[in-house]
C-alpha positions in Angstrom: 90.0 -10.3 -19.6 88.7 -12.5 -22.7 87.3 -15.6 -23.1 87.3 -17.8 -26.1 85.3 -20.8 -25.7 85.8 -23.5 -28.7 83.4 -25.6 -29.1 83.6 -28.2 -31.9 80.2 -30.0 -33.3 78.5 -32.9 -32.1 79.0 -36.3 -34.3 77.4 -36.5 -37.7 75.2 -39.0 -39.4 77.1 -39.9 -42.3 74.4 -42.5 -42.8 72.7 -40.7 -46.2 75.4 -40.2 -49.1 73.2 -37.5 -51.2 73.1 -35.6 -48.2 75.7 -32.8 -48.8 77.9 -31.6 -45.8 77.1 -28.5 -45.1 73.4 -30.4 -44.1 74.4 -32.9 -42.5 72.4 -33.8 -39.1 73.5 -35.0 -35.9 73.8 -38.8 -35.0 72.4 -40.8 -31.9 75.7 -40.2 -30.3 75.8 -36.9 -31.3 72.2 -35.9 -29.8 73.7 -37.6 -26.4 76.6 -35.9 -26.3 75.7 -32.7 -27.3 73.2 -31.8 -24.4 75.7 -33.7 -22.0 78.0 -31.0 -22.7 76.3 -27.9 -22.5 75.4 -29.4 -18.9 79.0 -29.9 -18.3 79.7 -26.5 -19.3 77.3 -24.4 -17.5 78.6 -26.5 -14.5 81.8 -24.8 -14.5 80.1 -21.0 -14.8 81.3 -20.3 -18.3 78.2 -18.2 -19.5 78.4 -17.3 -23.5 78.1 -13.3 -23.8 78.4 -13.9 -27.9 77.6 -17.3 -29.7 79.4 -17.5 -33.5 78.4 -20.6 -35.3 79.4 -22.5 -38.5 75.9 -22.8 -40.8 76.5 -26.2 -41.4 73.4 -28.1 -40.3 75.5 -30.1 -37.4 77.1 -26.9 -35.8 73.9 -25.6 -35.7 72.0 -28.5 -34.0 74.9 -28.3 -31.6 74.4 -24.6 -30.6 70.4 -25.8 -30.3 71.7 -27.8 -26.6 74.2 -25.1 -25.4 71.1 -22.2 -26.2 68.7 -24.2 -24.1 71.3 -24.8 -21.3 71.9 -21.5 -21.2 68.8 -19.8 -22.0 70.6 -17.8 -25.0 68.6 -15.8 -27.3 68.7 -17.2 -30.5 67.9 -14.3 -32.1 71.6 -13.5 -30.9 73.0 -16.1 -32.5 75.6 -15.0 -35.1 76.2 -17.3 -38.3 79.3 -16.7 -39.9 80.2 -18.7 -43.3 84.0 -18.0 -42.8 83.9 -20.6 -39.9 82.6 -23.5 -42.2 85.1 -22.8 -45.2 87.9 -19.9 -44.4 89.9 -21.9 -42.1 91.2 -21.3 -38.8 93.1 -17.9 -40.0 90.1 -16.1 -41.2 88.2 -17.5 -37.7 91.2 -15.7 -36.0 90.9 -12.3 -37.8 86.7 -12.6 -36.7 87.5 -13.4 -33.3 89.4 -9.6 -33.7 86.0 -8.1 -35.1 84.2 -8.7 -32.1 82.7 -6.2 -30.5 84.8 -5.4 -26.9 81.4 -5.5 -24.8 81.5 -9.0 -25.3 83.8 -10.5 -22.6 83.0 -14.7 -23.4 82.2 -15.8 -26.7 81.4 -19.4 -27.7 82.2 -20.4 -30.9 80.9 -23.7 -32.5 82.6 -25.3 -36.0 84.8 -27.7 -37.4 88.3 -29.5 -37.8 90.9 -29.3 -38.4 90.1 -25.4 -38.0 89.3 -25.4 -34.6 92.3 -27.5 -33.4 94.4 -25.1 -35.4 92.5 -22.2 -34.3 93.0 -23.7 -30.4 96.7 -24.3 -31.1 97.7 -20.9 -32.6 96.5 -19.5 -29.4 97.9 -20.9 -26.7 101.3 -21.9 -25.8 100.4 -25.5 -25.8 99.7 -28.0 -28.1 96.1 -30.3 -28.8 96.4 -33.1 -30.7 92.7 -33.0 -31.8 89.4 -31.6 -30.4 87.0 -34.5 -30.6 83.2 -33.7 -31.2 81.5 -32.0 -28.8 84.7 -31.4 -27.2 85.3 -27.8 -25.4 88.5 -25.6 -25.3 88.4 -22.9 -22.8 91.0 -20.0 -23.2 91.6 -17.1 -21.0 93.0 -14.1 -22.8 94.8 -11.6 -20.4 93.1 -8.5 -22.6 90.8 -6.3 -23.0 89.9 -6.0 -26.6 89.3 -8.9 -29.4 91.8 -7.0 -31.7 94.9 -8.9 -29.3 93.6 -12.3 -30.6 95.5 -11.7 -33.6 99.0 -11.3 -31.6 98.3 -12.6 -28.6 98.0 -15.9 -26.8 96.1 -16.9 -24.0 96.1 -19.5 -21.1 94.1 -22.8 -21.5 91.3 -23.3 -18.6 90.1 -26.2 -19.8 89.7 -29.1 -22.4 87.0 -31.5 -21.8 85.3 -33.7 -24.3 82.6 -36.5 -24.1 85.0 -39.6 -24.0 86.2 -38.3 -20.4 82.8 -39.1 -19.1 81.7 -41.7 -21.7 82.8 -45.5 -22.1 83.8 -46.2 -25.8 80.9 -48.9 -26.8 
């Protein structure tokens, strides 16, 4: 059995317009929600074999919480451009690239890839995974090359406005 962990990035500060996007930071609301999270996450005994990230600066503040929560190596921390700017196809066909000792990966990016990316692989639909929201899926396999033809079973779906009034 695999499991796929989507985790989309905290909110952005849009506040600076010469900042480009790919270096774009995290917001107030974004630094709250982030570490909630990861908390929330490590709750339910969902432990990241394999973290894949997006290199954009918000994705990779976001992984920052989730590798303290979890006392990740960072040093294990895989970067993968293709998440920021291939879409959620070319995520897929990575997902199948992943080596089979890794049972739970965690991967942190960006819509609309990783609603698309969620949607593709289940048998249900998601109208949008806010930031910092989580999609948990179990695949009913045992190697990463089945992502591309199969689809799993949704465990989970959480995201920050469950737990947080709108202000």
């Amino acid at each position: 059995m695999k499991t796929l962990v989507i985790i989309r990035h905290s909110k952005s500060d849009w506040s600076d317009p010469h900042i480009t996007d790919i270096e774009r930071p995290l917001n107030k609301r974004g630094k709250r929600d982030a570490p909630f999270m990861a908390k929330l996450l490590k709750e339910k005994n969902v432990y990241p074999d394999l973290i894949l990230t997006s290199p954009a600066e918000r994705a990779l503040q976001t992984v920052k919480y989730f590798v303290d929560q979890f006392n990740y190596d960072k040093s294990k921390i895989v970067v993968r451009e293709e998440i920021y700017t291939m879409g959620s196809t070319a995520i897929r066909k990575l997902l199948s690239q992943i080596d089979d000792l890794h049972n739970t990966v965690f991967l942190f990016g960006h819509n609309p890839d990783l609603t698309s990316l969620a949607n593709q692989l289940m048998d249900m639909f998601i109208e949008n995974i806010p930031t910092t929201g989580i999609v948990c899926i179990d695949f009913d396999f045992n190697s990463w090359k089945e992502i591309l033809t199969s689809k799993g079973k949704l465990r989970f779906f959480e995201y920050p406005k469950k737990y947080f009034k709108k202000k």
